[in-house]
C-alpha positions as CSV (number, residue, x, y, z in Angstrom):
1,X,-21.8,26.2,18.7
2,X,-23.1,24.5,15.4
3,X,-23.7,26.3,12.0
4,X,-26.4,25.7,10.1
5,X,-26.0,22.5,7.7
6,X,-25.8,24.8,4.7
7,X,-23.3,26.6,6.1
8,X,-20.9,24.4,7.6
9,X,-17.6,23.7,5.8
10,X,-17.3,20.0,5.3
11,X,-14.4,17.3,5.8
12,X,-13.1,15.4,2.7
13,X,-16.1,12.9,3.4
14,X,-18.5,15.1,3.3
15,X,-19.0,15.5,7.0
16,X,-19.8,18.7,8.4
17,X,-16.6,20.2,10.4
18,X,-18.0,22.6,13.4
19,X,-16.7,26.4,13.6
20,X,-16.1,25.8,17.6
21,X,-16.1,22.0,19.3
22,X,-16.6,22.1,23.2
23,X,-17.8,19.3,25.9
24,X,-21.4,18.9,24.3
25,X,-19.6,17.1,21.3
26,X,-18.5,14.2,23.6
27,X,-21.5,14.2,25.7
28,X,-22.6,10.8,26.5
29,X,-18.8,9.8,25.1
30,X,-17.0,6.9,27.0
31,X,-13.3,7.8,26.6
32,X,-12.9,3.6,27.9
33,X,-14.7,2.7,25.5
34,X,-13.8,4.7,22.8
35,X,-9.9,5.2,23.6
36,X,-8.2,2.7,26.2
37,X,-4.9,3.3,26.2
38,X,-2.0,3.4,24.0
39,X,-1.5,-0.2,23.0
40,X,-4.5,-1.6,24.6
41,X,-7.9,-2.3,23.0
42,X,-9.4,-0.5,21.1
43,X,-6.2,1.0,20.2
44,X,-8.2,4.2,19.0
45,X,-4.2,5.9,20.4
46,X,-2.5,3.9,18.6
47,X,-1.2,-0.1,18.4
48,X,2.1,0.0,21.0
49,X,2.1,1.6,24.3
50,X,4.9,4.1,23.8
51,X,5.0,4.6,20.1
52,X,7.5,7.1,19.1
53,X,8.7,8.1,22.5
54,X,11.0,4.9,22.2
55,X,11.9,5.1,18.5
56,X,10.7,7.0,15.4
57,X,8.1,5.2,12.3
58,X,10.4,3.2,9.8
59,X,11.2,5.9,7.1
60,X,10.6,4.0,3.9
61,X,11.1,5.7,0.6
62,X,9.1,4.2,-2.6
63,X,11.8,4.2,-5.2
64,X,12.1,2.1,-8.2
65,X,12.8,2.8,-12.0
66,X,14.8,1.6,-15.3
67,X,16.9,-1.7,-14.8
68,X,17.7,-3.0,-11.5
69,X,21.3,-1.6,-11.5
70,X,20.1,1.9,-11.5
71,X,17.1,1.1,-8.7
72,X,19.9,-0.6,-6.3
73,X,22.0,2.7,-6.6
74,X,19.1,4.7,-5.8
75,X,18.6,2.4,-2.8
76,X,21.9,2.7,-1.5
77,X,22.1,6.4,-1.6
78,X,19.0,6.4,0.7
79,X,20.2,4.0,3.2
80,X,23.4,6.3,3.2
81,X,20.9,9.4,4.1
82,X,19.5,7.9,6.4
83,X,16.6,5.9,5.1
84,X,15.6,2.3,7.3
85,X,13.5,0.6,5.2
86,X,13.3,-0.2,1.0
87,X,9.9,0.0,-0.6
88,X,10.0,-1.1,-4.0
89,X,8.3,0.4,-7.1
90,X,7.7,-2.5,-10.1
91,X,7.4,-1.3,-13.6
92,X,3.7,-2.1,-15.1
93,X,5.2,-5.2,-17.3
94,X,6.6,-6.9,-13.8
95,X,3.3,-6.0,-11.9
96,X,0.9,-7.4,-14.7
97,X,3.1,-10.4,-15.2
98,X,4.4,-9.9,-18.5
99,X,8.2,-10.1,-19.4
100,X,10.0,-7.2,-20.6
101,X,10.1,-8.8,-24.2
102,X,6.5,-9.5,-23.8
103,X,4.4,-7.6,-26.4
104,X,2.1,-6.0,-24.5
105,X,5.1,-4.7,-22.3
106,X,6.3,-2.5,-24.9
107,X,7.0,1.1,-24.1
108,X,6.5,0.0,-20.5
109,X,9.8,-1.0,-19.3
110,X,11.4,0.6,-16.4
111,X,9.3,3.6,-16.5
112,X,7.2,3.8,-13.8
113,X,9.4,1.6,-11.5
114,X,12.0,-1.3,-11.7
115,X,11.8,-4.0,-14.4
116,X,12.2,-7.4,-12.9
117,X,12.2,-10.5,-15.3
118,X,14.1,-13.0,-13.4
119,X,15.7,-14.1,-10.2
120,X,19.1,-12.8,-12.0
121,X,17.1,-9.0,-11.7
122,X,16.1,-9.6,-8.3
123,X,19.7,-10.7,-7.1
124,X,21.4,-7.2,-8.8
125,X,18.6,-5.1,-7.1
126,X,19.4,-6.5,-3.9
127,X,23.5,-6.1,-4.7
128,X,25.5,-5.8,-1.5
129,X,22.1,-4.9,0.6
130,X,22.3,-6.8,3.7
131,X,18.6,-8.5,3.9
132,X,19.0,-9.7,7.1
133,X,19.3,-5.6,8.5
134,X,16.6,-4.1,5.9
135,X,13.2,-4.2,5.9
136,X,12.0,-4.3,2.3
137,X,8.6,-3.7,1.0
138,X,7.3,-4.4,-2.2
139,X,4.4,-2.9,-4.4
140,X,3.2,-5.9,-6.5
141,X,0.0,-7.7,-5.7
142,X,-1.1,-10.3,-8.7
143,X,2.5,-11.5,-9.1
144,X,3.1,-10.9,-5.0
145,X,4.4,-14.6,-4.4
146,X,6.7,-14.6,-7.8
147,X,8.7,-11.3,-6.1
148,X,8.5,-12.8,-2.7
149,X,10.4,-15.9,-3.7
150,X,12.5,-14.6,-5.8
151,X,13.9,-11.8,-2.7
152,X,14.0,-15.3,-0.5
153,X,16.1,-16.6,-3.3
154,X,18.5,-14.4,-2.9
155,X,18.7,-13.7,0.3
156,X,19.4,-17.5,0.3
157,X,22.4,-16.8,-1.6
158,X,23.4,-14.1,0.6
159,X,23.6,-16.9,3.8
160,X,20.4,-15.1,4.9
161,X,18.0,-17.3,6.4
162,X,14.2,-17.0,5.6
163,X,13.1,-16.5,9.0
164,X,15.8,-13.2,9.3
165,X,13.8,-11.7,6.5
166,X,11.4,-8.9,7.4
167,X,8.6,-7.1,5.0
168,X,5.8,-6.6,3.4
169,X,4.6,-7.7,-0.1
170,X,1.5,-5.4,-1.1
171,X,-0.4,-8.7,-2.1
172,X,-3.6,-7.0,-2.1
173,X,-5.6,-8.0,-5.1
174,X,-9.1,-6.6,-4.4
175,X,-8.2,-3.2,-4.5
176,X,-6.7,-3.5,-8.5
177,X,-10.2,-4.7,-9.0
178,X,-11.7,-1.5,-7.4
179,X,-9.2,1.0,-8.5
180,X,-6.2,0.2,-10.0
181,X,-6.1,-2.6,-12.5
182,X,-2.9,-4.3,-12.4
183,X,-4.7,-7.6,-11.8
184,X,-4.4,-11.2,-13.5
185,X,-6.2,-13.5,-12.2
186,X,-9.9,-13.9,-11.7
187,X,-10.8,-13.3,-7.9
188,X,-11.3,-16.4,-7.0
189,X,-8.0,-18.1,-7.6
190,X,-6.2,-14.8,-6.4
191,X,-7.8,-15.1,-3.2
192,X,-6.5,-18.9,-3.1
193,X,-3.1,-17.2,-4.1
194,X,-3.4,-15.0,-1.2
195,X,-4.0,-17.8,1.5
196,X,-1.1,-20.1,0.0
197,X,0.8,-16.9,0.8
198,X,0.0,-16.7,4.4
199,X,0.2,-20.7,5.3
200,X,3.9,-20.6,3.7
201,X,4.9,-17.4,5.0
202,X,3.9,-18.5,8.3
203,X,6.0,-21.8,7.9
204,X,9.0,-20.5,6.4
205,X,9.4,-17.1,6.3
206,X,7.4,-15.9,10.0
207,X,8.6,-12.2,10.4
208,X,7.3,-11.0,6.6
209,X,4.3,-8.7,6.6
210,X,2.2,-11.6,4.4
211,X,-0.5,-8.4,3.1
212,X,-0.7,-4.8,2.7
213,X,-4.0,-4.5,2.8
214,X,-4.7,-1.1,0.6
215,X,-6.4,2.4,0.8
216,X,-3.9,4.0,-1.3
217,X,-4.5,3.5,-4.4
218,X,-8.4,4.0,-3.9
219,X,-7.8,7.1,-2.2
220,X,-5.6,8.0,-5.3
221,X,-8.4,7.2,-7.5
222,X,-11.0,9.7,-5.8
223,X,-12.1,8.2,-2.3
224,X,-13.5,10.1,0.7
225,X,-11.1,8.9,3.7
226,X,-14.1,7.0,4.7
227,X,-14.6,5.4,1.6
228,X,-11.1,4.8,1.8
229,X,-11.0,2.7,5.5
230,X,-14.5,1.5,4.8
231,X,-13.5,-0.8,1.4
232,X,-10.0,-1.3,2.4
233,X,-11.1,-3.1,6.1
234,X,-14.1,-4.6,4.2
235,X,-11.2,-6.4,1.9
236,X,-9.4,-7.1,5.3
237,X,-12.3,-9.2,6.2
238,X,-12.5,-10.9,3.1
239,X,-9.1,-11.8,3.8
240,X,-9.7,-13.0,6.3
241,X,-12.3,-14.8,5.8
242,X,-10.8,-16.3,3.1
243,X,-7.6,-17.8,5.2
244,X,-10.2,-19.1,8.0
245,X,-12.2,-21.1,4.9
246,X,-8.9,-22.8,4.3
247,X,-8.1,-24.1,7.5
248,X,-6.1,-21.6,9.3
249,X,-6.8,-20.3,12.8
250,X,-7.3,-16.2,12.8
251,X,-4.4,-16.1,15.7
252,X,-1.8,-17.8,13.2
253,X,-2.1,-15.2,10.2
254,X,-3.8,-12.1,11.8
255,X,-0.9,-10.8,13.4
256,X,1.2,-10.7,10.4
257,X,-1.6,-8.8,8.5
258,X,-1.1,-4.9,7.6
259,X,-2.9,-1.8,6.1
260,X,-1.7,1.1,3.8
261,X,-3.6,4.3,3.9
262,X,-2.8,7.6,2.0
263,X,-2.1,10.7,3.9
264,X,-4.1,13.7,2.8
265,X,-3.2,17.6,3.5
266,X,-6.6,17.9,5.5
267,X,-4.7,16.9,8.9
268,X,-7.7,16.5,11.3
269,X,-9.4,14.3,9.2
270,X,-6.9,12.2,8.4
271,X,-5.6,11.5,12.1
272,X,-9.6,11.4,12.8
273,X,-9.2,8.4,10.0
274,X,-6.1,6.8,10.9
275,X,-7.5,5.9,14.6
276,X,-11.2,5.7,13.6
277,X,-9.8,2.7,11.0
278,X,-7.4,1.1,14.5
279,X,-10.8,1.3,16.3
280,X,-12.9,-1.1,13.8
281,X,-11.0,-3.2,13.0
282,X,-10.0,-4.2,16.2
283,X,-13.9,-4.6,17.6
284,X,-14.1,-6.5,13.9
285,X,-11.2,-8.8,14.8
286,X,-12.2,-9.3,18.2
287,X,-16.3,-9.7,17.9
288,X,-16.8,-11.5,14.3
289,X,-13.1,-13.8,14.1
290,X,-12.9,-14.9,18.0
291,X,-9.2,-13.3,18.0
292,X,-7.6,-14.1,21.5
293,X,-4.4,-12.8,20.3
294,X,-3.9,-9.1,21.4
295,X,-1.7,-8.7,18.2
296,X,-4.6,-10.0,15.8
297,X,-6.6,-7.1,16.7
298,X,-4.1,-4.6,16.0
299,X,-4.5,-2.6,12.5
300,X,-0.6,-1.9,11.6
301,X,-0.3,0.4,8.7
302,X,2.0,1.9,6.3
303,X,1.4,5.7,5.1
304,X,2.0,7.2,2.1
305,X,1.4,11.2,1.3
306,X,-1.2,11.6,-1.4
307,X,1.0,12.0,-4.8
308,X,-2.8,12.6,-6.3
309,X,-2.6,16.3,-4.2
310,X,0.7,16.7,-6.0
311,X,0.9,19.7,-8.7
312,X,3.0,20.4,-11.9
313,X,2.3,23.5,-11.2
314,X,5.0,25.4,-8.8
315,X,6.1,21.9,-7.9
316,X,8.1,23.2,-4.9
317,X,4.8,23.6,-3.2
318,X,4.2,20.0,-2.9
319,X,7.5,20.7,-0.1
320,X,5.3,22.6,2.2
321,X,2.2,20.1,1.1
322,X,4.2,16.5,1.5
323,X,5.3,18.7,4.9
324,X,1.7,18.6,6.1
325,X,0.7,15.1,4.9
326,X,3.5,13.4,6.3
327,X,2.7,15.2,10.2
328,X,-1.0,13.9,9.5
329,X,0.2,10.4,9.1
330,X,2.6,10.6,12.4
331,X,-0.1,12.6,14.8
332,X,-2.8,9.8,12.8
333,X,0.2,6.8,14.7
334,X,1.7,5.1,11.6
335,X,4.1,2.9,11.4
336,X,6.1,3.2,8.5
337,X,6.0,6.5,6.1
338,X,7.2,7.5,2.7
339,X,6.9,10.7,1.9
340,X,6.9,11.8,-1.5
341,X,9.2,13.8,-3.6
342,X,7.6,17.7,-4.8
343,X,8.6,16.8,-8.5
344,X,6.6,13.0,-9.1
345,X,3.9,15.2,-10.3
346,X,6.2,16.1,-13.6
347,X,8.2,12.9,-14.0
348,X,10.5,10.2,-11.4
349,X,12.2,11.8,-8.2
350,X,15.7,12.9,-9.1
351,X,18.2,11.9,-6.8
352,X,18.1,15.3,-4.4
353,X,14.2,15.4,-4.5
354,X,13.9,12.1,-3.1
355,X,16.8,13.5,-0.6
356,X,14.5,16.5,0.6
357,X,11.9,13.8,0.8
358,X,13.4,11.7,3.4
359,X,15.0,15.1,5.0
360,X,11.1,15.8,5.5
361,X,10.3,12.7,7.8
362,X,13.1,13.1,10.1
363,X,12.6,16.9,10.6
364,X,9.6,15.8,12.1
365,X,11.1,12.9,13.9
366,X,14.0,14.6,15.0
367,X,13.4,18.9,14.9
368,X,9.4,19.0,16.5
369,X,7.8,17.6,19.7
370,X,5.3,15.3,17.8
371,X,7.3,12.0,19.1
372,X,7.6,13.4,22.7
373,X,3.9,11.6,23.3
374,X,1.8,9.2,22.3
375,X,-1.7,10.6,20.6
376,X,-1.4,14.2,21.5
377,X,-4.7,14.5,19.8
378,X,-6.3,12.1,22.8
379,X,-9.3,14.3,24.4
380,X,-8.8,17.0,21.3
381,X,-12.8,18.1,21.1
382,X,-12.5,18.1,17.3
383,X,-10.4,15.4,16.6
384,X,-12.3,13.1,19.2
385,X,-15.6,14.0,17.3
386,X,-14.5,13.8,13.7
387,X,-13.0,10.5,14.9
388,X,-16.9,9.4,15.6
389,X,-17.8,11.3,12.9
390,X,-15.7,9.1,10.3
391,X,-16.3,5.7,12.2
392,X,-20.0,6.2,11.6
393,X,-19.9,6.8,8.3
394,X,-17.4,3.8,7.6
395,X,-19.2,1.4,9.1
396,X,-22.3,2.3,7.5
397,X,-20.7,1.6,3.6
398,X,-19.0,-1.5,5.1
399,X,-22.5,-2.3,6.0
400,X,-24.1,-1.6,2.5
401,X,-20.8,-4.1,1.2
402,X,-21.9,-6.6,3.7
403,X,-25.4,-6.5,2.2
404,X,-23.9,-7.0,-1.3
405,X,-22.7,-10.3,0.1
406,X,-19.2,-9.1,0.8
407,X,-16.3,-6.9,-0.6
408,X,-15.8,-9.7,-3.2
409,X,-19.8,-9.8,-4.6
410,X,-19.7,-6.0,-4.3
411,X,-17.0,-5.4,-6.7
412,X,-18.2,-7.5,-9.3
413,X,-21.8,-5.4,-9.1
414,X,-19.5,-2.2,-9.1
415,X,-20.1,-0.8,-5.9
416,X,-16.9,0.2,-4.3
417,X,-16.0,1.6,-7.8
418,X,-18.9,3.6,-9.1
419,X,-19.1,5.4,-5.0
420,X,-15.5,5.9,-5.7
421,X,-16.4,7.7,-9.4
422,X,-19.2,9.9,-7.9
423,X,-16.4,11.3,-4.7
424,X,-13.8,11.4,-7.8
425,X,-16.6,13.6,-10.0
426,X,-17.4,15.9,-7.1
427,X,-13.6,16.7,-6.1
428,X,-12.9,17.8,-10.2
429,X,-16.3,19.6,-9.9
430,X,-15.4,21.7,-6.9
431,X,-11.8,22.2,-8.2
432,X,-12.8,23.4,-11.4
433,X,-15.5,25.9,-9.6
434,X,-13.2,27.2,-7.7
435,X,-15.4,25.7,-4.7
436,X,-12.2,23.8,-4.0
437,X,-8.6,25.4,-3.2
438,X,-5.6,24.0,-5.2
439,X,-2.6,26.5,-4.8
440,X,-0.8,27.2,-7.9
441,X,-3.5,26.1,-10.0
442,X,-6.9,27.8,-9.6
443,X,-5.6,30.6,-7.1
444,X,-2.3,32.5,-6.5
445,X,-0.9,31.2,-10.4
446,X,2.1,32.4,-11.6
447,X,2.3,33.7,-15.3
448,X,4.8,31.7,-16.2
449,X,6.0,28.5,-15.0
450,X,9.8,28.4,-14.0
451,X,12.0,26.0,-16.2
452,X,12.3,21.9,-14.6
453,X,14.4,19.1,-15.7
454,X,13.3,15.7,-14.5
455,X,14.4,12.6,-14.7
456,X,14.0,10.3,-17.8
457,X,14.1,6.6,-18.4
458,X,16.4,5.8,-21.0
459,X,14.1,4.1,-23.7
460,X,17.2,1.8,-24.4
461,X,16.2,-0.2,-21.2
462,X,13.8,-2.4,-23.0
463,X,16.4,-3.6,-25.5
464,X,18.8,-4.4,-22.8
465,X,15.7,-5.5,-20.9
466,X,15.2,-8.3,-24.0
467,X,19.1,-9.4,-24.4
468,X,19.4,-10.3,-20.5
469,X,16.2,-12.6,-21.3
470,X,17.8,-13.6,-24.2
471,X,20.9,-14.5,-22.5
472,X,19.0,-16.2,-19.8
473,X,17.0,-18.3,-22.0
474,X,19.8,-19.5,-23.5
475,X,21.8,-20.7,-20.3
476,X,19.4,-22.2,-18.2
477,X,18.6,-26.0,-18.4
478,X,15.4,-25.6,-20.1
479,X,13.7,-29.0,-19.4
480,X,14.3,-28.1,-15.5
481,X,12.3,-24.9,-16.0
482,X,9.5,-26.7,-17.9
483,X,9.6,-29.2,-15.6
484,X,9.0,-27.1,-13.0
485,X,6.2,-25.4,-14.4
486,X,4.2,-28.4,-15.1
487,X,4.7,-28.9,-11.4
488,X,2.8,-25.7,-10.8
489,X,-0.2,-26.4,-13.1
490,X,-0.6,-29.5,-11.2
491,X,-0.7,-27.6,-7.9
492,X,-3.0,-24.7,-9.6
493,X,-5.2,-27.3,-10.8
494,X,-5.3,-29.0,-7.6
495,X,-5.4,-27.7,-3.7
496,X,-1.3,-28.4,-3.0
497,X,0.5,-24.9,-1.9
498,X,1.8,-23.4,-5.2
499,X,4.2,-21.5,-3.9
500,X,6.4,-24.5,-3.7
501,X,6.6,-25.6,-7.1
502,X,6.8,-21.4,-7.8
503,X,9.7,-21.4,-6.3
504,X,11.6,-24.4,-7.9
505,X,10.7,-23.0,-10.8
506,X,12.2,-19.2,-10.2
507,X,15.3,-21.2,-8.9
508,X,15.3,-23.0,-12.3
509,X,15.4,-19.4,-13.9
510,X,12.0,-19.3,-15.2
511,X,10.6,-15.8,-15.6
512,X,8.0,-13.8,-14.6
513,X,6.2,-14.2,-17.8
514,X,6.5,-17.8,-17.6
515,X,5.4,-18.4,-14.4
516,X,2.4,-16.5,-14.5
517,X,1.1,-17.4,-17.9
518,X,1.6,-21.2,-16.3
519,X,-1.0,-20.5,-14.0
520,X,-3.1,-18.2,-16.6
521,X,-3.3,-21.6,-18.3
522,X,-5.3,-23.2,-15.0
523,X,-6.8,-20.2,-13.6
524,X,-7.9,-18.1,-16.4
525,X,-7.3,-14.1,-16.7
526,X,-9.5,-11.2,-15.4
527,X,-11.7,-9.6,-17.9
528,X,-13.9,-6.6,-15.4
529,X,-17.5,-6.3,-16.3
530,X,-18.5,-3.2,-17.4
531,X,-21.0,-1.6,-14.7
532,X,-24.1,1.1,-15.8
């Protein structure tokens, strides 16, 4: 029975949520139509026909900080517990393309995740990690192919062949436009960047992920979950579109395409979201690209629990809130999950935090029923409505992007980033009303906080940072690096693959810095537009 509008409690989106869901909220509902089955079009219950039944989600955890000595421990202490796949976190100097000496990159180094200058970084990261039997992904986008190369570098060095080498580089550049920032270059050449990406990964390195195409970060800056699916498939398609302008048939790259979505606390809608998202883009791939390729039309995604949900306040709370987000994201049929630690609120994940973090995922893979089926929501009254419920409202704001001219044409007239701002303004409304639960910090406070100690970066990381560049520069055959990059303006200013002449040059020891302000030279930086 419905409540009255006014009444009714609503989902994150702003979608009334009924007190009691029966039959009449599928009436005239085609479950073919709308469900299939597991692994079949329109893989509304999920993208492989057994899912967990035959094995658990890859357990990644995103770790990443100081110099790359101290990120590889990290890494292999996870492996050790039990973690199956590396997601790596760059520091804001590696991800905006700067050097660790760099100006701009001071007080930056190391501290919100690993500072990579050179291949000579990349190679101690990656110290006595078998590439060939870890799946690594990587949180850069602007720089994407630099970090790409360099991991092929050394897993060249390691007698690991490019086409052993599975992954994901984030490579999503149209979200740091919309809500995050870390871009360089000006759309237009990044979304060149992005297709040179996916013609070379698909001729030398076939198994890597070539795109993470992201929700996260939007989510994490104030997006409904269907904001969240609605501008992150609407960059899909731009993708997309983009790689079919260059040449490339849909059924060569589309496969290799993936998503990353956050996972909220609110659990119905975010499973609602999870196979609401499955469910467009596969009518999407199949209806507006021509895909033939089953695995073209299959939306593949990587889950991370929302850190923005996280509190300082009675940070062992985030436990029982990580606990919650991380079941969403499993019942919602990811494939990969990191779950995050409860103290990233106050600073970086000790050692044991990010130990209860991984602990987390596989109680739920190991200690509950949840893998037992595939989409035990399937039929669920609620969660088939609210699944509706979220498609309609996605498709209608990938419809007002489409009238914009497209996800690139709508984020330089601010669109996806002033509806993001307005969800953003009326979540810290409602929280500071009261209107909006947050436990620990606007009911059920404690007087006083309990003593924490978190982790710190040593500041002294920068200086040793700027002596291994140092060093570096003054060992390498400079004329090689230099003339290597001149190679790479040519192919910037021209249409040749630049990830070819990138890579000669990161193999001549040229560093990130370098490289990218080479192609700053030819394609110009990124200056937003202010929107009113």
């Amino acid at each position: 029975m419905a409540r009255d509008a006014e009444d009714a409690r609503r989902t994150e989106s702003g979608l009334p949520i009924e007190a009691v869901y029966g039959p009449d909220a599928l009436e005239g509902w085609d479950p073919s139509e709308r469900l299939g089955e597991p692994g079949a079009y329109p893989f509304t219950r999920g993208v492989y026909p057994t899912m967990y039944t035959g094995r658990p989600w890859t357990m990644r955890q995103y770790a990443g900080f100081g110099t790359a000595a101290e990120s590889n421990a990290r890494y292999r202490q996870l492996i050790a517990h039990g973690t199956t796949g590396l997601s790596v976190a760059f520091d804001l100097p590696t991800q905006m393309g700067h050097d660790s000496d760099a100006p701009l990159a001071h007080g930056e180094v190391g501290k919100v995740g690993v500072a990579i200058d050179s291949v000579h970084d990349m190679r101690v990261l990656f110290d006595g990690i078998p590439l060939d039997r870890v799946s690594t992904s990587m949180t850069i986008n602007a720089p994407a192919a630099l970090l790409l190369l360099m991991y092929q570098l050394v897993a060249e060095e390691q007698g690991v062949s490019a086409g052993q080498l599975t992954g994901t580089i984030q490579n999503d550049v149209l979200k740091e436009y919309i809500a995050r920032g870390t871009y360089i270059f000006p759309p237009k050449p990044s979304l060149r960047l992005t297709a040179d990406i996916f013609r070379y990964c698909g001729a030398e390195i076939p198994k890597w992920n070539t795109i993470s195409i992201s929700g996260y970060h939007m989510a994490e800056a104030g997006a409904s979950p269907a904001q969240e699916i609605a501008f992150t498939l609407a960059d899909g398609i731009e993708y997309v579109r983009t790689a079919v302008a260059a040449g490339m048939d849909v059924d060569d790259f589309a496969p290799r395409l993936s998503f990353f979505f956050v996972a909220r606390t609110t659990l119905l809608e975010e499973v609602a979201k999870f196979r609401a998202a499955r469910r467009i883009w596969a009518r999407v791939m199949r209806d507006e690209f021509g895909a033939r390729n089953p695995k073209s039309l299959m939306l593949r995604f990587h889950t991370q629990t929302a850190g923005v949900q996280l509190t300082a306040q009675q940070p062992e709370v985030n436990l029982v809130r990580v606990a919650v987000q991380g079941l969403a994201a499993v019942l919602g049929g990811t494939q990969s999950l990191h779950t995050n630690s409860f103290d990233e609120a106050i600073a970086l994940p000790t050692d044991k935090s990010a130990r209860l973090a991984l602990r987390t995922q596989q109680v739920l893979a190991y200690e509950t029923d949840v893998t037992a089926t595939v989409d035990p929501f399937a039929g669920s009254y609620a969660v088939e409505a609210m699944t509706d419920d979220v498609e309609a409202a996605a498709l209608a704001l990938m419809e007002r992007v489409e009238d914009l001219g497209g996800a690139v044409s709508a984020i330089e007239q601010g669109f996806q980033k002033g509806e993001i701002e307005r969800s953003a303004y009326r979540i810290a409304r409602e929280t500071d009303a009261g209107e909006r639960v947050v436990v620990g910090v606007n009911r059920f406070q404690l007087d006083a906080e309990e003593p924490y100690s978190p982790l710190r970066v040593d500041p002294a990381i920068e200086d040793r940072q700027a002596a291994r560049l140092e060093r570096l520069r003054a060992e390498r055959d400079g004329r090689s690096v230099e003339a290597a990059l001149t190679e790479l303006r040519r192919a910037a200013s021209g249409a040749d693959n630049v990830l070819y002449p990138m890579k000669s040059a990161l193999a001549a020891r040229a560093t990130v810095g370098e490289v990218c302000g080479a192609l700053r030279e030819v394609w110009g930086a990124y200056v937003p537009h202010e929107v009113f």
